[in-house]
N, CA and C atoms of all chains as a GROMACS GRO file, in nm:
protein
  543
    1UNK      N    1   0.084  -0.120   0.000
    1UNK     CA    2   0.000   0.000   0.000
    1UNK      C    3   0.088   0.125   0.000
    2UNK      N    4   0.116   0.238  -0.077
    2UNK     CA    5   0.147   0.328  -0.148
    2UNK      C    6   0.087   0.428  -0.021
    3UNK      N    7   0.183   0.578   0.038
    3UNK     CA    8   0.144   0.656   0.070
    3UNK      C    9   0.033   0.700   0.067
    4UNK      N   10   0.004   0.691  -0.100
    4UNK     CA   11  -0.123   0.844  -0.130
    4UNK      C   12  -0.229   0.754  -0.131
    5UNK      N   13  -0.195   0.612  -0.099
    5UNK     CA   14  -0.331   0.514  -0.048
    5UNK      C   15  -0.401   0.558   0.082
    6UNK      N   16  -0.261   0.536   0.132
    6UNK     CA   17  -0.345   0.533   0.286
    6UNK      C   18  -0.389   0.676   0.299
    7UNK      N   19  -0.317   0.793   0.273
    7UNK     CA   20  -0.430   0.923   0.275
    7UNK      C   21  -0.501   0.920   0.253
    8UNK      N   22  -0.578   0.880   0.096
    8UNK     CA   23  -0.694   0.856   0.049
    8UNK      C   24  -0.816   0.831   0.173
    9UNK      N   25  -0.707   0.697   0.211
    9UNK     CA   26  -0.857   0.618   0.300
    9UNK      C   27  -0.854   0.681   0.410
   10UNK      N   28  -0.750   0.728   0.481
   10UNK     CA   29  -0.732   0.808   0.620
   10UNK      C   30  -0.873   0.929   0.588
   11UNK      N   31  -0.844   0.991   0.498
   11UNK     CA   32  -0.907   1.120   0.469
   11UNK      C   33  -1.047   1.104   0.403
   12UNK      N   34  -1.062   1.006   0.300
   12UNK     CA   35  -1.221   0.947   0.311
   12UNK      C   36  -1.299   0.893   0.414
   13UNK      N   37  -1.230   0.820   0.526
   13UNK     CA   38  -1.259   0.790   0.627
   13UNK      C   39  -1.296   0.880   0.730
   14UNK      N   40  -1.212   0.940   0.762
   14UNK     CA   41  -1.263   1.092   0.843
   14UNK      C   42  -1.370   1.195   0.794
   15UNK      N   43  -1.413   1.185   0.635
   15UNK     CA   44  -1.434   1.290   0.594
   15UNK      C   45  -1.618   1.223   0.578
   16UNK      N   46  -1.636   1.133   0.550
   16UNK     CA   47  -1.758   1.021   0.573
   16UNK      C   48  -1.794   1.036   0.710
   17UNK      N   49  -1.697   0.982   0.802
   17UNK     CA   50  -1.764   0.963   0.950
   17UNK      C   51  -1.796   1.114   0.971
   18UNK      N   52  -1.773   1.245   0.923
   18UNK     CA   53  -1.781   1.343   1.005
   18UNK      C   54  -1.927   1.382   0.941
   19UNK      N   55  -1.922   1.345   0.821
   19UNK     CA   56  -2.084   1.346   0.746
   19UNK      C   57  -2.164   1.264   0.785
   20UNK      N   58  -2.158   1.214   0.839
   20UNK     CA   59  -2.233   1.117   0.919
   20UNK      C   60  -2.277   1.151   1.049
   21UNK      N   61  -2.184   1.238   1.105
   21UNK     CA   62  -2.189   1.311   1.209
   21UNK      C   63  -2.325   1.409   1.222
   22UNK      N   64  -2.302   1.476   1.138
   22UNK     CA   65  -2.390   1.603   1.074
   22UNK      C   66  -2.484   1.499   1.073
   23UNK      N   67  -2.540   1.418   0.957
   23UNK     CA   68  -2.655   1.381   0.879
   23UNK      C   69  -2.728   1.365   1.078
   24UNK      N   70  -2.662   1.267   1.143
   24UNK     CA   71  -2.714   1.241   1.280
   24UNK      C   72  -2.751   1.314   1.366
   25UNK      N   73  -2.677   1.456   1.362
   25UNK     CA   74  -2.702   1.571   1.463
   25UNK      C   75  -2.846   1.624   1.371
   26UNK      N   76  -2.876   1.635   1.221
   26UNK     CA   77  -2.951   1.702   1.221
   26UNK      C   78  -3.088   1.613   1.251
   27UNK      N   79  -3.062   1.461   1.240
   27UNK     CA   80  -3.221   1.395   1.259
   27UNK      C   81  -3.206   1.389   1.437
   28UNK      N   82  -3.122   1.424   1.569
   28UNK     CA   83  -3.141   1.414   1.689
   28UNK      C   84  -3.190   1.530   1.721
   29UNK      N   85  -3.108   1.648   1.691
   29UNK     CA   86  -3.130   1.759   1.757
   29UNK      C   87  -3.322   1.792   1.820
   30UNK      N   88  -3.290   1.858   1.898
   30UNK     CA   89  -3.432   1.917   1.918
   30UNK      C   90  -3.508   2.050   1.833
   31UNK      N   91  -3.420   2.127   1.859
   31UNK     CA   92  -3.452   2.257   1.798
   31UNK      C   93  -3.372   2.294   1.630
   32UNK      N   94  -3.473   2.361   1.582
   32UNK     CA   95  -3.465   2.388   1.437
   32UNK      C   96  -3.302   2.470   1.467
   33UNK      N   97  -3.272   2.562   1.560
   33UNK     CA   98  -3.160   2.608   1.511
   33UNK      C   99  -3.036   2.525   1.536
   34UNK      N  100  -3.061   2.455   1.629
   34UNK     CA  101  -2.937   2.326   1.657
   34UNK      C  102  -2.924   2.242   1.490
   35UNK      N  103  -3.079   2.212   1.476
   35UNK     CA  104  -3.049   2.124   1.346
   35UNK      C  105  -2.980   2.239   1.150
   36UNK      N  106  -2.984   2.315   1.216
   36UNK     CA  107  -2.949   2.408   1.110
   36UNK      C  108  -2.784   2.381   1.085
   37UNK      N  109  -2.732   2.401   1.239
   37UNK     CA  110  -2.635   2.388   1.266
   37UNK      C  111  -2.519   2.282   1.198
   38UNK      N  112  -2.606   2.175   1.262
   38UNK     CA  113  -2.534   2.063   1.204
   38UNK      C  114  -2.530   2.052   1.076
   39UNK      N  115  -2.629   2.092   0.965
   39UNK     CA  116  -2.644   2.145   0.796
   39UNK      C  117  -2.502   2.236   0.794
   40UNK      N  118  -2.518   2.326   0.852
   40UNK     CA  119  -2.408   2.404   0.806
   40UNK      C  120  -2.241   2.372   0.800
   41UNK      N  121  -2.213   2.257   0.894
   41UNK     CA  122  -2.176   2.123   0.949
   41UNK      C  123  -2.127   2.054   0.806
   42UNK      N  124  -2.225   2.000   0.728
   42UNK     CA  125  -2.220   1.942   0.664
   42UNK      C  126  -2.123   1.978   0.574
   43UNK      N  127  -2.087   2.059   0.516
   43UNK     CA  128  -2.084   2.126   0.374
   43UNK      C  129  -1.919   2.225   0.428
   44UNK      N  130  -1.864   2.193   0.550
   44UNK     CA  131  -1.761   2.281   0.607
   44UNK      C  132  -1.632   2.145   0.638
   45UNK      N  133  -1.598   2.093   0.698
   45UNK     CA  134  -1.509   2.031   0.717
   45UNK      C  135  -1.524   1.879   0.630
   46UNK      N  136  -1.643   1.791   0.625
   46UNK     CA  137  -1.636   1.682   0.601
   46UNK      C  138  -1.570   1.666   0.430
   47UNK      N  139  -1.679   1.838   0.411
   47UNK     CA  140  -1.665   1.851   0.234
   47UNK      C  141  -1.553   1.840   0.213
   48UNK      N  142  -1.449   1.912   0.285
   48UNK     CA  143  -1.300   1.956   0.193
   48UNK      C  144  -1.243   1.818   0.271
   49UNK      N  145  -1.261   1.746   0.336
   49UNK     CA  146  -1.183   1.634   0.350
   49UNK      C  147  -1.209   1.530   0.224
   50UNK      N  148  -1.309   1.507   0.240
   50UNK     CA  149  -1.356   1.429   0.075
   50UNK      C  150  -1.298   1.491  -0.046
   51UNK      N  151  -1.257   1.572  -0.047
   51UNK     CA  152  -1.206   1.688  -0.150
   51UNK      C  153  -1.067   1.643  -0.160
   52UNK      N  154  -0.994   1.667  -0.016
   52UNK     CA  155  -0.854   1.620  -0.040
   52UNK      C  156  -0.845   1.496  -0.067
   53UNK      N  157  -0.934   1.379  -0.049
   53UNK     CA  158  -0.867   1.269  -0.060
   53UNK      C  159  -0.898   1.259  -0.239
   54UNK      N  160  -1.026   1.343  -0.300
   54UNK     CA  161  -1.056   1.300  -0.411
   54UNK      C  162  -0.905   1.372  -0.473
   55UNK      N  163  -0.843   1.522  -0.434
   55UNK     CA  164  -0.723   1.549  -0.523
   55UNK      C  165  -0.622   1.466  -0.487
   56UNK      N  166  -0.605   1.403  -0.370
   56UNK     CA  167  -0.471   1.287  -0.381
   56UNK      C  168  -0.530   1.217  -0.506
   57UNK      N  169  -0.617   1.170  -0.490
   57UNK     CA  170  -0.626   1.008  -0.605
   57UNK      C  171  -0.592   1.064  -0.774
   58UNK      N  172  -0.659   1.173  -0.778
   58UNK     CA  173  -0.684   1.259  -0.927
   58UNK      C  174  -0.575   1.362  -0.932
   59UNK      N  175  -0.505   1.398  -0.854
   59UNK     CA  176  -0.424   1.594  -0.866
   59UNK      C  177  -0.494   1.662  -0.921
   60UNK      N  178  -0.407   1.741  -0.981
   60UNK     CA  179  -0.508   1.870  -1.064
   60UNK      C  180  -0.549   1.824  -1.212
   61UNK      N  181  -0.557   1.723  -1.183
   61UNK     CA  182  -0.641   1.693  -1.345
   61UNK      C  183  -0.773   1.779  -1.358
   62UNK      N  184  -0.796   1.763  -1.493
   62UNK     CA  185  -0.948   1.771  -1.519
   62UNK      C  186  -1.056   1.735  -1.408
   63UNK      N  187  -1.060   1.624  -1.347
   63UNK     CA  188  -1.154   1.600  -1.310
   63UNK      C  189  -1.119   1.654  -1.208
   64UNK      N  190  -1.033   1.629  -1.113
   64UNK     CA  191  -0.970   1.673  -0.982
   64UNK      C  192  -1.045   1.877  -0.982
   65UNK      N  193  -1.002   1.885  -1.075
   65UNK     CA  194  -1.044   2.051  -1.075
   65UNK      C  195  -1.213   2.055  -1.081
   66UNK      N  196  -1.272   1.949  -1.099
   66UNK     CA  197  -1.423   1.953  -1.119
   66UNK      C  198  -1.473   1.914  -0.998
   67UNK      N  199  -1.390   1.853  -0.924
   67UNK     CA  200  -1.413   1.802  -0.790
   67UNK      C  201  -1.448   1.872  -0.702
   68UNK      N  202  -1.311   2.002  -0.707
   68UNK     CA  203  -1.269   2.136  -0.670
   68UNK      C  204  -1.441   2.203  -0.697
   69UNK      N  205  -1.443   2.211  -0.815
   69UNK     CA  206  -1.567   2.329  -0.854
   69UNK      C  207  -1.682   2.301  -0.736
   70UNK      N  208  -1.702   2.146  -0.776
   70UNK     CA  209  -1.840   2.062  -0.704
   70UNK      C  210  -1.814   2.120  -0.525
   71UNK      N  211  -1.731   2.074  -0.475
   71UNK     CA  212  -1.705   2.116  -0.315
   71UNK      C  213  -1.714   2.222  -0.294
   72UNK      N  214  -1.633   2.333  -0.416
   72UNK     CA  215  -1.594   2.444  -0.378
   72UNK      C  216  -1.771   2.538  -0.386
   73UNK      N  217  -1.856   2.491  -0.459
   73UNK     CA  218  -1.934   2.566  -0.460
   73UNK      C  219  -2.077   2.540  -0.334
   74UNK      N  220  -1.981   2.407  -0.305
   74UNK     CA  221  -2.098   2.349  -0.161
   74UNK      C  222  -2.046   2.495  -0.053
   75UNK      N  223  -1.916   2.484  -0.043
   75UNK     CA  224  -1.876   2.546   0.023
   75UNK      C  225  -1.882   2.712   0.066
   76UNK      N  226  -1.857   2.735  -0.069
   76UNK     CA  227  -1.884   2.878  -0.027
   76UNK      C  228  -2.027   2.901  -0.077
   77UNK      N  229  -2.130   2.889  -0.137
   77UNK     CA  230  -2.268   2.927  -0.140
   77UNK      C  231  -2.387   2.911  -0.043
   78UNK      N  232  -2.320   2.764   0.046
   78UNK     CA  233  -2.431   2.726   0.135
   78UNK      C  234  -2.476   2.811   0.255
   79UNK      N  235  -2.331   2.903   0.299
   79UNK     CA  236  -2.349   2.987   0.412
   79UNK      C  237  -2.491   3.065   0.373
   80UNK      N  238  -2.534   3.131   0.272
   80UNK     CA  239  -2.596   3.247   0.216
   80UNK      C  240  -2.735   3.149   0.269
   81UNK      N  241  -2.769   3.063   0.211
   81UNK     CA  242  -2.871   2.923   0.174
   81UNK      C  243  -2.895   2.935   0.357
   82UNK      N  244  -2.776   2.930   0.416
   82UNK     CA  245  -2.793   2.881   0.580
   82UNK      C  246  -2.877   3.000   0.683
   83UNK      N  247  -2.846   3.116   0.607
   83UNK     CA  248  -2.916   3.250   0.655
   83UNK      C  249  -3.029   3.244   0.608
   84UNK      N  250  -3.052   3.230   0.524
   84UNK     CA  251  -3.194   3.227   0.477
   84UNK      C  252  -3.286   3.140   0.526
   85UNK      N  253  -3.254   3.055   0.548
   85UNK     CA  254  -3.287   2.947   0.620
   85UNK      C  255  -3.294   2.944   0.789
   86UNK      N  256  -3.223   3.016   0.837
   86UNK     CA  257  -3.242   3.010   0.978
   86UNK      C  258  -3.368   3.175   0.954
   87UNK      N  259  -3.374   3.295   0.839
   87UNK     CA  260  -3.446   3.373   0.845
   87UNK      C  261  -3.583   3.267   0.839
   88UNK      N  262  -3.598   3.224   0.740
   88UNK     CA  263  -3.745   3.196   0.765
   88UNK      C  264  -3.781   3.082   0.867
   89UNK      N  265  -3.689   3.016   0.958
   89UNK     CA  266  -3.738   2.943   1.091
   89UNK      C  267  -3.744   3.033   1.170
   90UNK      N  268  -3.670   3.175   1.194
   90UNK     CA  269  -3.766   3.295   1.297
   90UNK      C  270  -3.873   3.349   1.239
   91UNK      N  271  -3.869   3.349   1.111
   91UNK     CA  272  -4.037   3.394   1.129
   91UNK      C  273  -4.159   3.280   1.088
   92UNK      N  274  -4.146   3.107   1.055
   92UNK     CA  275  -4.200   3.018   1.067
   92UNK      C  276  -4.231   3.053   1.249
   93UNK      N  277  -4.124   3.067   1.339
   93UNK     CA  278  -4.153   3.064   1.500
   93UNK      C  279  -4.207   3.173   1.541
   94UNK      N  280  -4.223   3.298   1.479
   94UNK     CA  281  -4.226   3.412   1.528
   94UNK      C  282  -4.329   3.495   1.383
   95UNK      N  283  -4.443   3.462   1.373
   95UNK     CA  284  -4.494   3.520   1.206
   95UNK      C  285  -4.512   3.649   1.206
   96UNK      N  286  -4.578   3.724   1.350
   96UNK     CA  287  -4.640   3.788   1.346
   96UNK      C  288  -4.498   3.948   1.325
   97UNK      N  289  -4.362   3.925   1.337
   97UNK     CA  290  -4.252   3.979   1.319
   97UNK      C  291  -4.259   4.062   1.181
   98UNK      N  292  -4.172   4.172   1.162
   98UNK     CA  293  -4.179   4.206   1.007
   98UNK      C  294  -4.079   4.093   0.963
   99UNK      N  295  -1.394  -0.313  -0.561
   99UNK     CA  296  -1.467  -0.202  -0.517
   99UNK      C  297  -1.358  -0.126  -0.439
  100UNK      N  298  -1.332  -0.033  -0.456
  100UNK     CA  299  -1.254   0.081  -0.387
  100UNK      C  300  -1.312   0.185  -0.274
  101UNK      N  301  -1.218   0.270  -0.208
  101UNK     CA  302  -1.250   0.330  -0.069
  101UNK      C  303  -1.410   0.381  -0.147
  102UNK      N  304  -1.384   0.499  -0.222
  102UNK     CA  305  -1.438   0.566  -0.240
  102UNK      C  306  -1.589   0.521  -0.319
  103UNK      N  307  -1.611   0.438  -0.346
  103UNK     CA  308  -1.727   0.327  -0.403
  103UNK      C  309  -1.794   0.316  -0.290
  104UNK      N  310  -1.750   0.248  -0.168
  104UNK     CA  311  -1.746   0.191  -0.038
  104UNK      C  312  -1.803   0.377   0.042
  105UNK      N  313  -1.732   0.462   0.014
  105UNK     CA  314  -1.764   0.574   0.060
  105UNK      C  315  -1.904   0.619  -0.011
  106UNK      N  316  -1.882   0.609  -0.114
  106UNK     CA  317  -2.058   0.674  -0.163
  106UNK      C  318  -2.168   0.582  -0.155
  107UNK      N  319  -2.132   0.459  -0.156
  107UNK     CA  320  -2.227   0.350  -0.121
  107UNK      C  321  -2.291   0.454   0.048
  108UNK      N  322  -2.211   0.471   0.145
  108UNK     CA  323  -2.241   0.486   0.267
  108UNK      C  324  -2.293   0.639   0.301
  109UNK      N  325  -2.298   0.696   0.188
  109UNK     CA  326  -2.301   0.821   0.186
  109UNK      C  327  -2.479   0.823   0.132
  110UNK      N  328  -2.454   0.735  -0.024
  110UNK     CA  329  -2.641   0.711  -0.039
  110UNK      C  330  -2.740   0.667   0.083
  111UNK      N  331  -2.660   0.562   0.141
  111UNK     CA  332  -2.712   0.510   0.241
  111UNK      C  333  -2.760   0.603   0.348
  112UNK      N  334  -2.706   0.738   0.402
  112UNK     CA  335  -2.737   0.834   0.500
  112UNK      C  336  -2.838   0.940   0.438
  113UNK      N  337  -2.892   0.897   0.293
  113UNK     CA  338  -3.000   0.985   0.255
  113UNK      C  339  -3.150   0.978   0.290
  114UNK      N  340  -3.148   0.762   0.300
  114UNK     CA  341  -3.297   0.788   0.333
  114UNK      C  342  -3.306   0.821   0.467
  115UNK      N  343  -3.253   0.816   0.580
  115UNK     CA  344  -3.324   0.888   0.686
  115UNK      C  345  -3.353   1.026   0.673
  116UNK      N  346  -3.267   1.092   0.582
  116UNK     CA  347  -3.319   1.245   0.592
  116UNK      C  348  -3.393   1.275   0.496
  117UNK      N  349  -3.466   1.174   0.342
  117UNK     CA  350  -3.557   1.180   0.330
  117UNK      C  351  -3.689   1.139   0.387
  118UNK      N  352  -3.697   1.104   0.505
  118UNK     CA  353  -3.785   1.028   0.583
  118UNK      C  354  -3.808   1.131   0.674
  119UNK      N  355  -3.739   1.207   0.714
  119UNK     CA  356  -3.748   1.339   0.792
  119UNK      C  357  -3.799   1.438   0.729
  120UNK      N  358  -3.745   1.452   0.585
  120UNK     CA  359  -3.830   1.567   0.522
  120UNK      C  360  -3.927   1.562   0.515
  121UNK      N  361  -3.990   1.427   0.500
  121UNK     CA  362  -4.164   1.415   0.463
  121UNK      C  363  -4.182   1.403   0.567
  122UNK      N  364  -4.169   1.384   0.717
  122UNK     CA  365  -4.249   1.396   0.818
  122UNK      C  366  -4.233   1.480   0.917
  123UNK      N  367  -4.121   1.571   0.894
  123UNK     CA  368  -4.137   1.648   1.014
  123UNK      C  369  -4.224   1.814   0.966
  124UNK      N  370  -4.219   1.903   1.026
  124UNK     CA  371  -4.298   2.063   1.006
  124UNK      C  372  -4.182   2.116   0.885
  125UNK      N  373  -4.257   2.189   0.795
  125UNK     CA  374  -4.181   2.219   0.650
  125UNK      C  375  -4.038   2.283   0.691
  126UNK      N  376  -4.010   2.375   0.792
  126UNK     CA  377  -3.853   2.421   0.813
  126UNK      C  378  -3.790   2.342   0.879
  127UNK      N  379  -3.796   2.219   0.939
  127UNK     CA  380  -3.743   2.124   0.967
  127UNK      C  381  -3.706   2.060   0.815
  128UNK      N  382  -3.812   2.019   0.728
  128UNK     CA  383  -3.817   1.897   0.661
  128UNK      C  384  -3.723   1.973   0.547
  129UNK      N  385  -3.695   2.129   0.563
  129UNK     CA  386  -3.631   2.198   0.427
  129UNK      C  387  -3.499   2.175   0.475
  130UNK      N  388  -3.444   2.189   0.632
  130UNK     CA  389  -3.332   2.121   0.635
  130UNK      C  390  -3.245   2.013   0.632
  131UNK      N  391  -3.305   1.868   0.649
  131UNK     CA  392  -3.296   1.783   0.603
  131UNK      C  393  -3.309   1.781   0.449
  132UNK      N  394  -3.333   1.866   0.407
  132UNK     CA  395  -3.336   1.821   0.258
  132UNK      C  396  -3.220   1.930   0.227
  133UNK      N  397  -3.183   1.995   0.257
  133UNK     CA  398  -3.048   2.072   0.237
  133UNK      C  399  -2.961   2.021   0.276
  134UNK      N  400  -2.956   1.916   0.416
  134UNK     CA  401  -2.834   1.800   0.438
  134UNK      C  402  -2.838   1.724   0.356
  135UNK      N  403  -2.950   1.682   0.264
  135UNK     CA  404  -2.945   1.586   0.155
  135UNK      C  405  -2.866   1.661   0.086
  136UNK      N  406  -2.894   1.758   0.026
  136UNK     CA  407  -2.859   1.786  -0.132
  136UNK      C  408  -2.666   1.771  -0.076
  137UNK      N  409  -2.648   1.831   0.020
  137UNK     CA  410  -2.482   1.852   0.061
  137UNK      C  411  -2.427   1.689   0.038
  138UNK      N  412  -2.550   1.606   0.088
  138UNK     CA  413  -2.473   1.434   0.104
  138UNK      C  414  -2.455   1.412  -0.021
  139UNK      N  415  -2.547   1.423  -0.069
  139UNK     CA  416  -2.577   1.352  -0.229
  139UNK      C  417  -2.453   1.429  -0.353
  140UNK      N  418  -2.426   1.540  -0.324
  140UNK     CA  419  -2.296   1.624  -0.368
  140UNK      C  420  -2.188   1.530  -0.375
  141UNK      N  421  -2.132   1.545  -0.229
  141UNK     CA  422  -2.057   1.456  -0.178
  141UNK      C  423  -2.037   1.298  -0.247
  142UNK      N  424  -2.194   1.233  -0.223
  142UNK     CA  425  -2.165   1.128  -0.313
  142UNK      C  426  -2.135   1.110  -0.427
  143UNK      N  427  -2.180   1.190  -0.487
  143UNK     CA  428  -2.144   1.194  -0.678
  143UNK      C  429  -2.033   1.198  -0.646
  144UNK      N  430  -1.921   1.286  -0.648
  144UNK     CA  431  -1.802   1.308  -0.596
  144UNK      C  432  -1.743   1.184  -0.597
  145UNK      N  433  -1.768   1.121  -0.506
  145UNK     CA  434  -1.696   0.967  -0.442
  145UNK      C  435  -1.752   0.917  -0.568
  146UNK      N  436  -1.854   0.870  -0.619
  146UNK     CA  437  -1.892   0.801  -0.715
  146UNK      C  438  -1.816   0.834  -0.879
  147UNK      N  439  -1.776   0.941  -0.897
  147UNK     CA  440  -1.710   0.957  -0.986
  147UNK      C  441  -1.583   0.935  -0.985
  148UNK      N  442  -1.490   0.959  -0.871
  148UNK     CA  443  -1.325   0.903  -0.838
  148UNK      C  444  -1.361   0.765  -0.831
  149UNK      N  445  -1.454   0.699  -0.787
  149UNK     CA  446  -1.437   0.570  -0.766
  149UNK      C  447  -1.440   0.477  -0.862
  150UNK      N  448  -1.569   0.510  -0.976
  150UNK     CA  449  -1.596   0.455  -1.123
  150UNK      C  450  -1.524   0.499  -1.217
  151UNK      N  451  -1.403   0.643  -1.217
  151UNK     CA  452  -1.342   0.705  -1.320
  151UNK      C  453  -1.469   0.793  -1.403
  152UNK      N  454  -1.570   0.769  -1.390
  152UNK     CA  455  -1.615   0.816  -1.486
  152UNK      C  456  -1.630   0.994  -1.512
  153UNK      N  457  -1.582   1.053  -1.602
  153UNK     CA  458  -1.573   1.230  -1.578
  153UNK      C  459  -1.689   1.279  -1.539
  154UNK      N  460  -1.776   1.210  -1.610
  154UNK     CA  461  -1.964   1.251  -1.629
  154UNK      C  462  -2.043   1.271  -1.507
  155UNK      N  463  -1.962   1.169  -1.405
  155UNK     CA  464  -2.006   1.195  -1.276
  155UNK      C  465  -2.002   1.359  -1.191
  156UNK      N  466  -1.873   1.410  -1.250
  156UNK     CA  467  -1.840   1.517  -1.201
  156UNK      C  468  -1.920   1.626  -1.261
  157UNK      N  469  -1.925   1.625  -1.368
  157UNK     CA  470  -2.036   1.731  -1.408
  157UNK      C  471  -2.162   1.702  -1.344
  158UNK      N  472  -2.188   1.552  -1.326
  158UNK     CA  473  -2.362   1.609  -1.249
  158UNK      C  474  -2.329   1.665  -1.118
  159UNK      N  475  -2.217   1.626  -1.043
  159UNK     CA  476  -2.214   1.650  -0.879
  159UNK      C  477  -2.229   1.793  -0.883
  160UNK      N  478  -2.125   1.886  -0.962
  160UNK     CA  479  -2.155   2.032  -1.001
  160UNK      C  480  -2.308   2.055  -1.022
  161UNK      N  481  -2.362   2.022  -1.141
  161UNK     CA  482  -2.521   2.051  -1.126
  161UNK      C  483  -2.584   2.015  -0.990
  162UNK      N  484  -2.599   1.933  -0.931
  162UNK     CA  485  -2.619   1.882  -0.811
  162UNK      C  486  -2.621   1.974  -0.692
  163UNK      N  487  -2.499   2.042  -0.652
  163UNK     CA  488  -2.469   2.125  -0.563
  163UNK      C  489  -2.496   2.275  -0.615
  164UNK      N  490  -2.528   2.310  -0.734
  164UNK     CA  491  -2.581   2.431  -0.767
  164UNK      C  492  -2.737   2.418  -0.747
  165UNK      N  493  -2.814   2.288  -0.797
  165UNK     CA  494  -2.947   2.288  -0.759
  165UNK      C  495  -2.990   2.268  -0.658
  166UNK      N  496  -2.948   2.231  -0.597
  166UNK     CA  497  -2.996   2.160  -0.417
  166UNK      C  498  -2.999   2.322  -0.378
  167UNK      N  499  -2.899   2.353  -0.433
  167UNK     CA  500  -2.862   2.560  -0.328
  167UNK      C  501  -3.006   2.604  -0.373
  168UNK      N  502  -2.980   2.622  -0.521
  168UNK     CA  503  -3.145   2.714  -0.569
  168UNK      C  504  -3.293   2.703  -0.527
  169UNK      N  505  -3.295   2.541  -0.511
  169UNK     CA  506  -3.416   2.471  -0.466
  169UNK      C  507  -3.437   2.497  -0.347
  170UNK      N  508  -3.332   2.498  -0.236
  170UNK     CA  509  -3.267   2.573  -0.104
  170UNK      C  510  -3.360   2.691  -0.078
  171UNK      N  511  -3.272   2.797  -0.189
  171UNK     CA  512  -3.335   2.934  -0.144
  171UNK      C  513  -3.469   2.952  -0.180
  172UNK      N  514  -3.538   2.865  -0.275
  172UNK     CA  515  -3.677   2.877  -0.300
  172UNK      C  516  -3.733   2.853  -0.228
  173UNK      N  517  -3.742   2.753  -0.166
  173UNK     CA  518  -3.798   2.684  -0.055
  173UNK      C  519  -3.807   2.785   0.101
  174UNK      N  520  -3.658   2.833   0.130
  174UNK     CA  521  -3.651   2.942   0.225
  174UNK      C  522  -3.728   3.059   0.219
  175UNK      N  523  -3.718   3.083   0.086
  175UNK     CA  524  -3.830   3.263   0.061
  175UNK      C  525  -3.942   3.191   0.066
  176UNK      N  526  -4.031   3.097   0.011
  176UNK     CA  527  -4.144   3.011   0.027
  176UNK      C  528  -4.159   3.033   0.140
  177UNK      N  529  -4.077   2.966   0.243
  177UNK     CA  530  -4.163   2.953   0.380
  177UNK      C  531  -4.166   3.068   0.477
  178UNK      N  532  -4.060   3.202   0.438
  178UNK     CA  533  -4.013   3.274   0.506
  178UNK      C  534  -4.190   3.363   0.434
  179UNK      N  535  -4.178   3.381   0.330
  179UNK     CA  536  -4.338   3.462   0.294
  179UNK      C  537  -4.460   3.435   0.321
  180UNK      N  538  -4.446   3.323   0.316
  180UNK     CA  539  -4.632   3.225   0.359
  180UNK      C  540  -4.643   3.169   0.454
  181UNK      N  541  -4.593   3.166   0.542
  181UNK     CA  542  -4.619   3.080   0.657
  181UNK      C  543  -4.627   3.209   0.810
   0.00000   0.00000   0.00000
């Protein structure tokens, strides 16, 4: 087994269990903003670990850079998605609010 | 079968509970679970495309993670206006 093996699996491994993490916090939690939380969770550490292990296997190939795009746009767009989203659970909790 | 096969296999696998949540819990609950979906299901294409080689995979994971967002914010102004 080759170095950029065992990263692979080290770093798919970590990067799965921590999504797994999330997917679990958001079906336990109690409250909508805890479960938001763990969403936001999702798409922040587990992503770019899956990311690195996908550029060990690929580098900067073609695809490797599409990999990049796919994560990169989980990444930075979801925050916006996450506000919006915690806006309309205060006023789903709170209607009568402007 | 390789890590990453083995990884998106386990990754599909963590979708149906949070489609099972979307349909049953109150709609801003069930919109977040379905925004942890769209992030899993990202993710999986991802693994599913390093794992099969196939390029094609990677272009849908891109569509994938741009639509889950849009469907996202529709859904958010939806419930943030009518409810």
């Amino acid at each position: 087994m080759h170095a950029s093996d065992l990263a692979v699996d080290v770093l798919l491994g970590l990067g799965v269990a921590a999504e797994l993490l999330c997917v679990a916090g958001v079906l336990v939690m109690r409250t909508t903003l805890d479960r938001l939380h763990y969403t936001g969770a999702a798409t922040g550490v587990p992503a770019l670990l899956v990311l690195a292990a996908a550029l060990v296997r690929t580098h900067m190939s073609a695809a490797g850079l599409q990999a990049l795009a796919a994560v990169g746009l989980l990444f930075l767009l979801n925050p916006a998605l996450l506000l919006l989203t915690a806006h309309a659970a205060a006023r789903t909790d709170r209607p009568e609010e402007p | 079968m390789n890590a990453f096969v083995v990884a998106a296999t386990v990754l599909l696998g963590a979708l149906a509970p949070l489609l099972v949540a979307a349909s049953r819990r109150r709609p801003i609950d069930g919109l977040i679970a379905l925004e942890t979906a769209g992030a899993v299901a990202t993710l999986a294409l991802v693994c599913l495309s390093v794992g099969l080689g196939e390029s094609i995979f990677f272009t849908v994971a891109v569509i994938a993670a741009v639509a889950s967002w849009i469907g996202g914010l529709v859904f958010a102004r939806f419930l943030a206006r009518w409810t």
